[in-house]
FIMILO-502484 format. One record per residue: residue in three letters; x, y, z of N, C-alpha, C, O, CB in turn. Coordinates in steps of 0.05 Angstrom, whole numbers, plus 5000, padded with zeros to 4 digits. Glycine has a CB too. Layout:
FIMILO-502484
ALAXYZXYZXYZXYZXYZ ...
This chain:
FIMILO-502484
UNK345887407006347887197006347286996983349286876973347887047032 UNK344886936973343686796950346386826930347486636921340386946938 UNK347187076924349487046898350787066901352387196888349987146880 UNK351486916927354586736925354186396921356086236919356486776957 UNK351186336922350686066913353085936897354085736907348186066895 UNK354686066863354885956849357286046845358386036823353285936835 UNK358286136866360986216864363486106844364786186825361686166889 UNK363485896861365785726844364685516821362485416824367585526867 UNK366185446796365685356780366585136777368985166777365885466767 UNK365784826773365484526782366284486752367384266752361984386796 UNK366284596726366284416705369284326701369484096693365084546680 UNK372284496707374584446707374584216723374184016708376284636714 UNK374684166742374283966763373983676755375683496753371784036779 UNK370283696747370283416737371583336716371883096713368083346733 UNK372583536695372783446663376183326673377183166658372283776632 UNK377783406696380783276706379383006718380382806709382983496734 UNK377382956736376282706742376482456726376582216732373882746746 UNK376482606699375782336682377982316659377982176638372282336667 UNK380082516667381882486650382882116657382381976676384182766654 UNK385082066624385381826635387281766655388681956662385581686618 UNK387881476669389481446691392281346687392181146672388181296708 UNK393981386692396981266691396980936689396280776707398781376719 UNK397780886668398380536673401880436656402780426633394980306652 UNK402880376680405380326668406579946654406579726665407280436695 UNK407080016633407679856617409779696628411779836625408179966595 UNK410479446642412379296664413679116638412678986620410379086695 UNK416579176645418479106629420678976653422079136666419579356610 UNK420778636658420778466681425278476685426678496705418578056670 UNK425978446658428078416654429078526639428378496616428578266653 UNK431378746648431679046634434779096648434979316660428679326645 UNK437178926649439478916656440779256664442079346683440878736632 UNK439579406639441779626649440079846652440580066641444479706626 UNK437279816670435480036680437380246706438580156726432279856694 UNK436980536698437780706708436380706738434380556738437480906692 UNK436780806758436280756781434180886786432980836807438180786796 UNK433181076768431481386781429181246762427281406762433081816771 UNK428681006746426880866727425580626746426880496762428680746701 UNK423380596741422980266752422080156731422680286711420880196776 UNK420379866724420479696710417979816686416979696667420079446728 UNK417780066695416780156667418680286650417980426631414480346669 UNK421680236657423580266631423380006617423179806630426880336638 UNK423579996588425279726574427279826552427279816528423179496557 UNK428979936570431579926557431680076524429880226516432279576555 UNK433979986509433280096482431279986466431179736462435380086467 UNK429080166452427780056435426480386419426180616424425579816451 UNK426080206398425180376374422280446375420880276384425680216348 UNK420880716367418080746370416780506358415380366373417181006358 UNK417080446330414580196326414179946336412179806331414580096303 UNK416879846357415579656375414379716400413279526412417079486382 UNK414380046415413680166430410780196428409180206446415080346431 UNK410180226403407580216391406080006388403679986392407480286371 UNK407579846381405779566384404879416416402979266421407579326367 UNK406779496429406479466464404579666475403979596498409479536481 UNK403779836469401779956476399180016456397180116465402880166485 UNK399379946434396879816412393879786430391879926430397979436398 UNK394379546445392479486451391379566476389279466484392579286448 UNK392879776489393079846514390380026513389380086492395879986523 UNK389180106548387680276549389880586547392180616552385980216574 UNK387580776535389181056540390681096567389581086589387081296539 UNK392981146563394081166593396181096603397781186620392781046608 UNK395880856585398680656586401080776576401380906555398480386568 UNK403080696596405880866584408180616585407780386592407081186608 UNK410580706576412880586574415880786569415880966552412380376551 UNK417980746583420280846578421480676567421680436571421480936597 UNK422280806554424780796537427980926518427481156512423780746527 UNK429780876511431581026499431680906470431680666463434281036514 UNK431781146452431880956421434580936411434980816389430181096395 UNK436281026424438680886415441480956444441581126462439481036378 UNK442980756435445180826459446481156458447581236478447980586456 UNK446281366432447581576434445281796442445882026437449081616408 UNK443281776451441481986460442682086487444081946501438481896463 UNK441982316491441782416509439682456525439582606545442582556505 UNK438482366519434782356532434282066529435481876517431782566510 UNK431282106550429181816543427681916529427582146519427381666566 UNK426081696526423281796515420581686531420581526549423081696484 UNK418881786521416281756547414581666515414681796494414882146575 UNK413281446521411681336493408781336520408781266543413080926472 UNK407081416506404281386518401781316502401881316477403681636531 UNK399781256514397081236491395181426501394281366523395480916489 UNK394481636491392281836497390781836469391681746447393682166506 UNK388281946474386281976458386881716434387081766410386282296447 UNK386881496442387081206425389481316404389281236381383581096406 UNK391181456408393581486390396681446404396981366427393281786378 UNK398281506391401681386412403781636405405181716386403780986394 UNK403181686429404981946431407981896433408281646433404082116457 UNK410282036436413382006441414182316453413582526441415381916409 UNK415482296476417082556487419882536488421182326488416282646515 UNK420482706489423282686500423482776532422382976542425182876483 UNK424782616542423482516577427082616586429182556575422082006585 UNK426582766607430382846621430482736643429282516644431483196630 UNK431682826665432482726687435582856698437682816686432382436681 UNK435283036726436583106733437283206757438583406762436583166722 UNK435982966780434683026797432183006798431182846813435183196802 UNK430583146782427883136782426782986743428182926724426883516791 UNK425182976746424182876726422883026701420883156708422582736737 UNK423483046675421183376664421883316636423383146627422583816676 UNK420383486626419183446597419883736578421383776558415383386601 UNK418083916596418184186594419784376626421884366639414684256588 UNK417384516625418884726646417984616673419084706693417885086644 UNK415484356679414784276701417084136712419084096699412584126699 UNK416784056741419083806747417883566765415883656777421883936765 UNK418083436769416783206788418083036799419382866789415283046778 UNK417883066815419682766832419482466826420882276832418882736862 UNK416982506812416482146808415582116776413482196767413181996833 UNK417381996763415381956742411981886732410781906711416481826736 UNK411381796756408481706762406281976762403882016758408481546793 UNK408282116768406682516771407082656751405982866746407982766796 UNK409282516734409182756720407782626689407082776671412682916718 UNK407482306688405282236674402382286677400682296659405482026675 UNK402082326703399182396712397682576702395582586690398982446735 UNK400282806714400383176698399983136676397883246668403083376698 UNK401383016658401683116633398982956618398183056597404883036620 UNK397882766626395382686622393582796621392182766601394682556633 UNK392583006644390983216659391583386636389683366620391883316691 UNK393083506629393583736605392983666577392083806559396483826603 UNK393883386577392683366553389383316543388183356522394183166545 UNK388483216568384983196576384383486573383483536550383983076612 UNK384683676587384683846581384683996561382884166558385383866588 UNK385983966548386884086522385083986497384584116476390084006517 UNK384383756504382383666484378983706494377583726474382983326478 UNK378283726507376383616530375183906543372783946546378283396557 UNK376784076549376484426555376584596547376084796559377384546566 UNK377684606516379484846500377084986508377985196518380584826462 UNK374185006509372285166502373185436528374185666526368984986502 UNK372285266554372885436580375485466582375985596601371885316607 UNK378185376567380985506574380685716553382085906552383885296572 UNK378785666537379386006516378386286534379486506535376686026480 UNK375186156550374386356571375586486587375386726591373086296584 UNK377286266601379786366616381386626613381986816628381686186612 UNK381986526584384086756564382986926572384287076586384386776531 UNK379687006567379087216565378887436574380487466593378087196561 UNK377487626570377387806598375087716623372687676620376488156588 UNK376887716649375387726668374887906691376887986703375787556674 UNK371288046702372088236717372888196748372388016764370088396715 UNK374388446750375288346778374088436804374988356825377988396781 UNK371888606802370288666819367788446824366088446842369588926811 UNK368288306805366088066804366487796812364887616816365388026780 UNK369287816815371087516824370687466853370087646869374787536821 UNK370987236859371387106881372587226907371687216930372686916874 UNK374587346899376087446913375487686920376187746943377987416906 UNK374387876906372588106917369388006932368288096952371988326887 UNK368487786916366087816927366187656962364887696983364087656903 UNK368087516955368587406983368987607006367787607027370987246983 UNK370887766998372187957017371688297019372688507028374987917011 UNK369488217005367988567000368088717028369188937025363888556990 UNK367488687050367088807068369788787087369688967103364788727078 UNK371788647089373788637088376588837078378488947089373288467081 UNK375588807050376489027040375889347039377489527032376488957022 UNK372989387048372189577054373089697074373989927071370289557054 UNK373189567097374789637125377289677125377989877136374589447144 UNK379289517113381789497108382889807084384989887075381889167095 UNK380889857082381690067058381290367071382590567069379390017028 UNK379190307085378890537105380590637118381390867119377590507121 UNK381390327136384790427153387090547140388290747146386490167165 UNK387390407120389390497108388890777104390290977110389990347085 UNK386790767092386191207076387191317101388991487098381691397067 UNK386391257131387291427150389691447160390491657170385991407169 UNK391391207158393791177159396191387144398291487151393890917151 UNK394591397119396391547097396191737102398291857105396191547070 UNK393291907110393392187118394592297140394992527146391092267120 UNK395092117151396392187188398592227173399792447175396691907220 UNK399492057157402492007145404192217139406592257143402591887120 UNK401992347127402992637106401892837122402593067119401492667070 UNK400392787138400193057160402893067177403793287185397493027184 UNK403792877182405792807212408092857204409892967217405892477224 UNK408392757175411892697174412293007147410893107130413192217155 UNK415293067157416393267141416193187103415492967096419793277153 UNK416793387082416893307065418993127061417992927051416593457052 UNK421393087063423092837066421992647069421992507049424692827084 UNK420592537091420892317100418492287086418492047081421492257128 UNK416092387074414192207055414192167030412492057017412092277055 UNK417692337016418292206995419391946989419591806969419392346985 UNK420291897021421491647022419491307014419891087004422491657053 UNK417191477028415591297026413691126991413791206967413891437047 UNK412690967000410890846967409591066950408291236962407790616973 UNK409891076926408391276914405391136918404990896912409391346880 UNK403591306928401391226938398691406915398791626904401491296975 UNK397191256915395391356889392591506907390891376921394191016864 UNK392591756904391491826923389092076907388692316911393891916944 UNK387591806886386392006868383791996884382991766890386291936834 UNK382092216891379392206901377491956892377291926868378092446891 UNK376491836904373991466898371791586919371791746938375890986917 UNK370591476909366991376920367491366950369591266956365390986908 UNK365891446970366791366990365691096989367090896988366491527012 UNK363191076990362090826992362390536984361490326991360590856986 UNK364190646965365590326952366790206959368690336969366890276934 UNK367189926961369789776976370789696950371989486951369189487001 UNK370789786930372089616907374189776897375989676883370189536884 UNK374090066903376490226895378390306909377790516921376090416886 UNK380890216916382890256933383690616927383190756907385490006927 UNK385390696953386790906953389990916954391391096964385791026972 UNK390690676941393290586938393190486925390990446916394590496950 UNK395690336913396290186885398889956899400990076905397690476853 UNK398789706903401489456902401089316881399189296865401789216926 UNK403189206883402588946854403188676879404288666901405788956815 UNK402088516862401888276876404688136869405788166848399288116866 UNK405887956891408487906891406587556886405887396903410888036921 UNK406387546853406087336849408987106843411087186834404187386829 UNK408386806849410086686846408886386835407086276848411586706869 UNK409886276815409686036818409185766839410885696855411186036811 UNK406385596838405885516861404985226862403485136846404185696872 UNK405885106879404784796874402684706893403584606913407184576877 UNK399884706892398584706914397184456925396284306907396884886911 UNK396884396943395384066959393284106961392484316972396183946989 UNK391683916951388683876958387784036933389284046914387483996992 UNK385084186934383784266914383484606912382884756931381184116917 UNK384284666886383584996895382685156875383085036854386085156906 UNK381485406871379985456857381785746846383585786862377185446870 UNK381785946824381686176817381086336825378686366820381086216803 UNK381986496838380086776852380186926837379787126850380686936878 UNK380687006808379787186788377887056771376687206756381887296773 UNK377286786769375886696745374486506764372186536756377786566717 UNK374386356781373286276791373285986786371585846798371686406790 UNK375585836763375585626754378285406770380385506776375685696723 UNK377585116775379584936776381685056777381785216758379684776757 UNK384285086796386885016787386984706781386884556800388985096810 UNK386984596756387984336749391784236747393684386746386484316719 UNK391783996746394483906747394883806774393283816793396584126740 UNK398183656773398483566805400783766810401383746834399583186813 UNK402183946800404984156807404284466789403184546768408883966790 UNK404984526802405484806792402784986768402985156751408584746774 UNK400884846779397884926777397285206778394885236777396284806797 UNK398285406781397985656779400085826794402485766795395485706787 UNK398586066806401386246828399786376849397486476847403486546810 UNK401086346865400186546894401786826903404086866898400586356922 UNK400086976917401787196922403487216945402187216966400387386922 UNK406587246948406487226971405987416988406587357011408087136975 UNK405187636986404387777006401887807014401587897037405087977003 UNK399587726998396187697010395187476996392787466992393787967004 UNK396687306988396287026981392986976965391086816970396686857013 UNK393387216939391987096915391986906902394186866891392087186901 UNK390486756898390986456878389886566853388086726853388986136888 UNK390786506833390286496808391386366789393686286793390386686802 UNK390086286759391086156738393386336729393086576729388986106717 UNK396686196718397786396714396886606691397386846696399986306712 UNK395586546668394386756651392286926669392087156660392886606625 UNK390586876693389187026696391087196717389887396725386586896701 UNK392987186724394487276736395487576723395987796733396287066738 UNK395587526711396887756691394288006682394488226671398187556657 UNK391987866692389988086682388888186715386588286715387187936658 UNK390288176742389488236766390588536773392988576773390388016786 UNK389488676776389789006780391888996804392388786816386689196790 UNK393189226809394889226835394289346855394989566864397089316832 UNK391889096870390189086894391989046911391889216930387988886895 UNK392888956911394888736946394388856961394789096959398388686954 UNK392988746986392988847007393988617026392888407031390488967012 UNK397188757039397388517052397088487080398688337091399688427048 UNK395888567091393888547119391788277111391488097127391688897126 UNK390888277091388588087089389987747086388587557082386588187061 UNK392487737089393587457085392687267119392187027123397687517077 UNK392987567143392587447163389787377177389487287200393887547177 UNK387787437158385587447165383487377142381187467141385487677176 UNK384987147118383587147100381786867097380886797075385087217080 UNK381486727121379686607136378286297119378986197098377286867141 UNK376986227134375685977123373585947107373085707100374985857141 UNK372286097098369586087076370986097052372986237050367186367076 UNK369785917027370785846999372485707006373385626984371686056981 UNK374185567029376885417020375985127017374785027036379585437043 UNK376384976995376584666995376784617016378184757031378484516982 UNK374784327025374284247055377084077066378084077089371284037058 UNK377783937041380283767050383383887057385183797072380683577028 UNK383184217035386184317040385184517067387084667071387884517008 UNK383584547083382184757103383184577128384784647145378184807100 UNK381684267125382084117151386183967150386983837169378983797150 UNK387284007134389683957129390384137144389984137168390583937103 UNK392084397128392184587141391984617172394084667183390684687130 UNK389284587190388184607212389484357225390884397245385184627210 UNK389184167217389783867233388183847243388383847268391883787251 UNK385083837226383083787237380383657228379383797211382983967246 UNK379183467232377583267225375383427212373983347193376783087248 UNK374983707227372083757227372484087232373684207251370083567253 UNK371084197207371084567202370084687225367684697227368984707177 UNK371784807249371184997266368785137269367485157290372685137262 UNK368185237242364985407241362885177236360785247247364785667212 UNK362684977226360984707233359584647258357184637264362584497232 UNK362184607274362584507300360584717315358184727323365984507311 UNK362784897316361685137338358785227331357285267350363585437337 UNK357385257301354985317301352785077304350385147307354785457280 UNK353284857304352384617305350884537347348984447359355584417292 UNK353884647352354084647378351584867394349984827412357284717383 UNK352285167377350085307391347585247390346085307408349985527385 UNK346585107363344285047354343184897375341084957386344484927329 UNK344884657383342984417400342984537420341484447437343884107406 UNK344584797427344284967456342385027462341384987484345485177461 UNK340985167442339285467443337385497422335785677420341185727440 UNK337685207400335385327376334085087367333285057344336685507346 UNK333784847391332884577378329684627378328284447367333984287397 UNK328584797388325884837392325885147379324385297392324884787425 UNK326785227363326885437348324485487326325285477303329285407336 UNK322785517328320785497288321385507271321785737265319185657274 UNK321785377254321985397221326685437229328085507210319085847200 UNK327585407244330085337242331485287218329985177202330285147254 UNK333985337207334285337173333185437158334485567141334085167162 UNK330485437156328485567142328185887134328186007112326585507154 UNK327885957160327386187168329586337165331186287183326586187192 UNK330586527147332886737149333486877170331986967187332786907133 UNK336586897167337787057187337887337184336687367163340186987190 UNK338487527191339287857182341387867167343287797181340088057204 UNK342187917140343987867118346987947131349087817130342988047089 UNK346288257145348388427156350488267181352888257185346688697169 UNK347988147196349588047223350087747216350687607236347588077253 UNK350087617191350987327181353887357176355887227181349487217153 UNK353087717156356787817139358587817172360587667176356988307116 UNK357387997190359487997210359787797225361787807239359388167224 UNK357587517229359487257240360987197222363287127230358186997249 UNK360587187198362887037179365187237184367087107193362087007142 UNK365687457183368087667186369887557216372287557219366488017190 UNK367187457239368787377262370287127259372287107273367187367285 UNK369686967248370486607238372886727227374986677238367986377212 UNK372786907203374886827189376987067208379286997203374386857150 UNK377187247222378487387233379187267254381587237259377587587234 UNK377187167274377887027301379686727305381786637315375086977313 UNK376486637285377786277283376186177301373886247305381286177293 UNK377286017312376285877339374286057363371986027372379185777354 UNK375886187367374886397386372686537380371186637397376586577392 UNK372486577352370186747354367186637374366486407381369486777321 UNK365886897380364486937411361886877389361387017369364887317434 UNK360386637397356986667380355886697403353486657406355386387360 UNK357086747418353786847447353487117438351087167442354786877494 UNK354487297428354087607418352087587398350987807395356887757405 UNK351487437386348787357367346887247384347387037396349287127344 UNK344287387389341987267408339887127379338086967384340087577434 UNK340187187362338187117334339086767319340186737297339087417306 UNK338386577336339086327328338886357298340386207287337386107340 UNK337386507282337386427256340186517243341286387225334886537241 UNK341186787254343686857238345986607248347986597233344787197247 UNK345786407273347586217270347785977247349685847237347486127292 UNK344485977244344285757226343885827194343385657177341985577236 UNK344186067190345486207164347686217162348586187140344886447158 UNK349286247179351886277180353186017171355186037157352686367206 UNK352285757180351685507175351885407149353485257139349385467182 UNK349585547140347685437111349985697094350085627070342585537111 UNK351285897098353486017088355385857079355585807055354286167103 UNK357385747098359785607099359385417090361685327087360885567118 UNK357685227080357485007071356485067039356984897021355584847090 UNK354985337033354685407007357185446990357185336968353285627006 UNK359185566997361185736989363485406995365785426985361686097011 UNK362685107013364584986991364584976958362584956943364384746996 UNK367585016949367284946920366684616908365784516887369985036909 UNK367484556929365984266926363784086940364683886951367584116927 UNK361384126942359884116969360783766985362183586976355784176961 UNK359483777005359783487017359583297000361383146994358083417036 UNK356983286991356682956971356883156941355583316928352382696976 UNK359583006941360283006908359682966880357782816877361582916905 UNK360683046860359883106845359682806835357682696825360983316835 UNK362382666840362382366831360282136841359281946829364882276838 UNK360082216872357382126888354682136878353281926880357082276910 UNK353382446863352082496863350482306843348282276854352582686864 UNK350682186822348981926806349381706828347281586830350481816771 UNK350981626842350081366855347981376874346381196880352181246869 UNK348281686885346381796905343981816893342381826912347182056916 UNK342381836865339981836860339781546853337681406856339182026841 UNK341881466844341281176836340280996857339180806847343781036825 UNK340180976884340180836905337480956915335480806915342880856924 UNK337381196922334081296934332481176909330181266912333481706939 UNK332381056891330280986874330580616875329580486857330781156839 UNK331980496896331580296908329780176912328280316926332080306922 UNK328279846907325579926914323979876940321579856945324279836897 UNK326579876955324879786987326679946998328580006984324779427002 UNK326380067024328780107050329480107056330180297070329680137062 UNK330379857058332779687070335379697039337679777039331279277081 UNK334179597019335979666997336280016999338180077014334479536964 UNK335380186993336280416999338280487020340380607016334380537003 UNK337280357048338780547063342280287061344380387070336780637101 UNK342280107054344879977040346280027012348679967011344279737037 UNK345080106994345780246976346780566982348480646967343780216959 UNK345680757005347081017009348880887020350380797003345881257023 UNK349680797049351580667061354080657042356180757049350480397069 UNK353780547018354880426996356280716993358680746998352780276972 UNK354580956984355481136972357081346990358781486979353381226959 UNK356581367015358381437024360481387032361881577039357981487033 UNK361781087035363681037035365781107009368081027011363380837042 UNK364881236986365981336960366781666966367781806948363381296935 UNK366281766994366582077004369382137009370281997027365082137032 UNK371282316999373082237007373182327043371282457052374982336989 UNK375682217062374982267083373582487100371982417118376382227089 UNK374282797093373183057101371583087098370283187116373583237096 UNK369983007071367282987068364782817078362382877084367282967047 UNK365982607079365182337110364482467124362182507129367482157128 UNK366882597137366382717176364582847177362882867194368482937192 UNK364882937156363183247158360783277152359383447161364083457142 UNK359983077131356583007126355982877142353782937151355482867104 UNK357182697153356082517175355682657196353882587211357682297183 UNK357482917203356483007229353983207223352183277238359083157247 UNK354583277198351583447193349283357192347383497198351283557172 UNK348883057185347182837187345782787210343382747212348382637182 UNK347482787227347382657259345882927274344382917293351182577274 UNK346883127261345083357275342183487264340783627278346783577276 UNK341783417238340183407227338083247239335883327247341083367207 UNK338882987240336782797253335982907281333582927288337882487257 UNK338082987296337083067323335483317315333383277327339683137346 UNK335283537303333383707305330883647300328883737312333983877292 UNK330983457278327583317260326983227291324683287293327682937226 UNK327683157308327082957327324283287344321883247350331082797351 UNK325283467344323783637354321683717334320683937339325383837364 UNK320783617315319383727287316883867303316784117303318283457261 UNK314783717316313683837333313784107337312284257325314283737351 UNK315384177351316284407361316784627343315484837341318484357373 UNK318784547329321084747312319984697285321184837269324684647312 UNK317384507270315784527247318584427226318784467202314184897242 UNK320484287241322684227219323383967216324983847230325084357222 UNK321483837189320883567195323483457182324883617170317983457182 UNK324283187182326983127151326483177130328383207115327882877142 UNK323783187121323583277096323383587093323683687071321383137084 UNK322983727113323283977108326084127111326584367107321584077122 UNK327783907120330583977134332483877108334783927103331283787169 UNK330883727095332583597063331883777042333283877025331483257050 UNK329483797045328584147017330484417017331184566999324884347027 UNK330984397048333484697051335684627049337584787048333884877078 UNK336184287048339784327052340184187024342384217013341884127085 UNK338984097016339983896983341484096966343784046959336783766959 UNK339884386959341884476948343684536953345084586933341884576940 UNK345184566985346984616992349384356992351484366981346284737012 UNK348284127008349783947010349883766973351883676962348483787038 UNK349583766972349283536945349983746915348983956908345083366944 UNK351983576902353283706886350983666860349483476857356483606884 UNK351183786853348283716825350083936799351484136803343483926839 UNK349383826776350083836748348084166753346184186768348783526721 UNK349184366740348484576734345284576717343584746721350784666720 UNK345084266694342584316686340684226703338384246695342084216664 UNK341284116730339284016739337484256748338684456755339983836759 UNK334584276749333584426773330684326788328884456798333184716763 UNK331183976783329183946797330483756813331783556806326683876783 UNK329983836841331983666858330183426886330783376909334183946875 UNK327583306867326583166874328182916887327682826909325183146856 UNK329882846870330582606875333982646895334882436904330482436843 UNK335282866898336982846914335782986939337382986958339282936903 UNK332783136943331683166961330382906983330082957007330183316950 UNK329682616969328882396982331082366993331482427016327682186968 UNK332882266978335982186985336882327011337182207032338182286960 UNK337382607007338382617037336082657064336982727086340482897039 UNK333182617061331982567076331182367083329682347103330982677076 UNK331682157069333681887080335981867107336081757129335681827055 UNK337682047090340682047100339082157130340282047148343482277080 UNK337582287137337282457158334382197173333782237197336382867143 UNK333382037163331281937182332181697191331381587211328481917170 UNK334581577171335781357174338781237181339981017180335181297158 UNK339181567191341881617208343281387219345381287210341281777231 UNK341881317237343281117269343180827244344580637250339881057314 UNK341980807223342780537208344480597199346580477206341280407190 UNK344580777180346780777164348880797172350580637164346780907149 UNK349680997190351781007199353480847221355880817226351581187202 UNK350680757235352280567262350180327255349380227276352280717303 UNK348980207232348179897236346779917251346679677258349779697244 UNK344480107271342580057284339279927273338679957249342580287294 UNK338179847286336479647277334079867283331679807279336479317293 
């Protein structure tokens, strides 16, 4: 399970973090503003006083305007990279530039900000993109390797019943099916051929490439999904995805790798199902466990709780696992394979900055500090990992799993860290903090 550590790739992500932010240029009295405009129209005006109104502005700053009464368009004047851009801005219903559309002008400045950050700021990794990527190596295979293995099986038997059972008629009717001899052992080579019924897609919350493994960036129409087994991909990487589809796997393509915020959306739910429930068995059955976390699970029977989570859901049965460690791998799994872990990437400097506090009382007020910067899912969810964390250290005795030995196994998991880091001294104090100084931080206990 180790190489899925690094699954998903964090650099798209932050480099949209810091793109710049929308600031609209307020024009107070503007008699004949169009209705679908607010007071960041001013009416007719010419680019060089448009320019001088945003001169001094931070990057970001925008203003509408029309340059003369016979256009047929606006124009969108902005300041990016300390220079003064001009579009030609429509409106027709929706709001658009190019082929995007937006409902609010506020989004589709945002977007078009994000692309242009991009564009200056990424060309290196959007050329990678371009490139060739393999697909036995992607996300989306590596996620669903055994999945697909099973799923591929059925099918091979399906087809053969197919063509044993039915007359020649009726199996010409059917898909031309690719039925060239493969490996048995492979789950990577199908015995059929679909194409993916990709479509243009606008997605909520955060999501990643399952061929490349990078950011969907933007706020609309950020890539495409399939609709029949609901591949995500960049639309260029789209075009380089073999014709895998398998659409059985849309209903069973489960909770590991999904962004924590579009997972608990989705769900209508505060707190990740497989969290809960393995959290829950733990204080059942493994608080006096040895070396707990520590200690590995059986690699095989981790793949098949994760297969039951993402197949079952809720229901899945963890009393059928008697090996507390494969629960708390299963654990230390689902929390690896966020693409964004709990304490963020943006968190992550305030979070060393504060454990180097120089007393403990400033520390544990300075983290305080930093988690309130989580967005909410990530809150719940560290905090409840926190809260259980401390309760196990409480047995250290017993189970040899002190906070500091319970912060050495989870830092790399929980805590987002820069790729060059690899000495994780200092986000190792930090969350064995977070774990001895629980009941303060979180509830003001004395």
């Amino acid at each position: 399970m180790e190489n899925l550590r690094n699954i998903w790739k964090p650099e798209l992500y932050k480099i949209q973090m810091e793109a710049p932010i929308p600031k609209p240029i307020i024009c107070e009295d503007c008699p004949d503003r169009p209705d679908f405009y607010g007071k960041e129209y001013h009416g007719i005006m010419g680019h060089k006083e448009a320019t001088l109104l945003l001169e001094y502005e931070p990057n970001g700053a925008f203003l509408i305007r029309k340059g003369n009464v016979h256009n047929d368009f606006f124009t969108l004047t902005w300041r990016f990279n300390d220079k003064i851009h001009h579009y030609k801005l429509y409106y027709d219903g929706s709001h658009y530039i190019k082929e995007k559309r937006f409902d609010c002008i506020y989004d589709l400045v945002a977007d078009g900000l994000i692309t242009c950050h991009m564009e200056l700021k990424a060309h290196h990794i959007l050329e990678m993109i371009n490139s060739h990527t393999c697909y036995t190596e992607s996300p989306y295979v590596t996620l669903n390797r055994t999945k697909i293995n099973t799923l591929t099986k059925i099918q091979s038997s399906v087809i053969k019943s197919n063509l044993v059972n039915n007359t020649d008629e009726e199996v010409t009717k059917k898909p031309i099916l690719d039925l060239t001899p493969t490996i048995e052992d492979s789950p990577l080579l199908f015995k059929y051929t679909k194409t993916h019924n990709f479509k243009i897609h606008t997605f909520k919350g955060l999501n990643w490439c399952e061929l490349c493994a990078n950011f969907l960036w933007g706020f609309t129409a950020q890539g495409v999904k399939c609709e029949d087994c609901g591949f995500i991909a960049h639309i260029k990487c789209s075009e380089r995805v073999p014709n895998h589809c398998v659409p059985d796997l849309k209903k069973i393509r489960g909770v590991f790798g999904i962004d924590l915020t579009t997972l608990l959306n989705a769900h209508s739910s505060t707190l990740p199902f497989v969290v809960r429930k393995c959290v829950n068995e733990i204080e059942t059955r493994g608080l006096d466990s040895e070396g707990i976390y520590r200690v590995s699970g059986f690699a095989d029977e981790i793949e098949a709780l994760k297969i039951a989570f993402d197949k079952d859901g809720e229901a899945a049965d963890l009393s059928l696992f008697s090996n507390i460690n494969v629960i708390a791998g299963t654990l230390k799994l689902y929390l690896r394979l966020l693409p964004v872990p709990l304490i963020t990437f943006e968190v992550h400097p305030k979070l060393v900055n504060a454990i180097q506090a120089k007393t403990t009382a400033l520390q544990v007020t300075m983290l305080r500090q930093c988690l309130d910067e989580l967005p909410p899912a990530h809150f719940n969810c560290l905090q409840y990992m926190v809260q259980h964390l401390h309760r196990v250290a409480q047995y250290a005795e017993v189970n040899k799993m002190s906070a500091h030995n319970l912060s050495t196994v989870f830092a790399p998991t929980l805590v987002a860290t820069p790729p060059a880091i690899t000495d994780l001294a200092f986000e190792i104090r930090a969350l064995q903090a977070l774990i001895e100084f629980s009941p303060q931080i979180y509830y003001g206990n004395k």
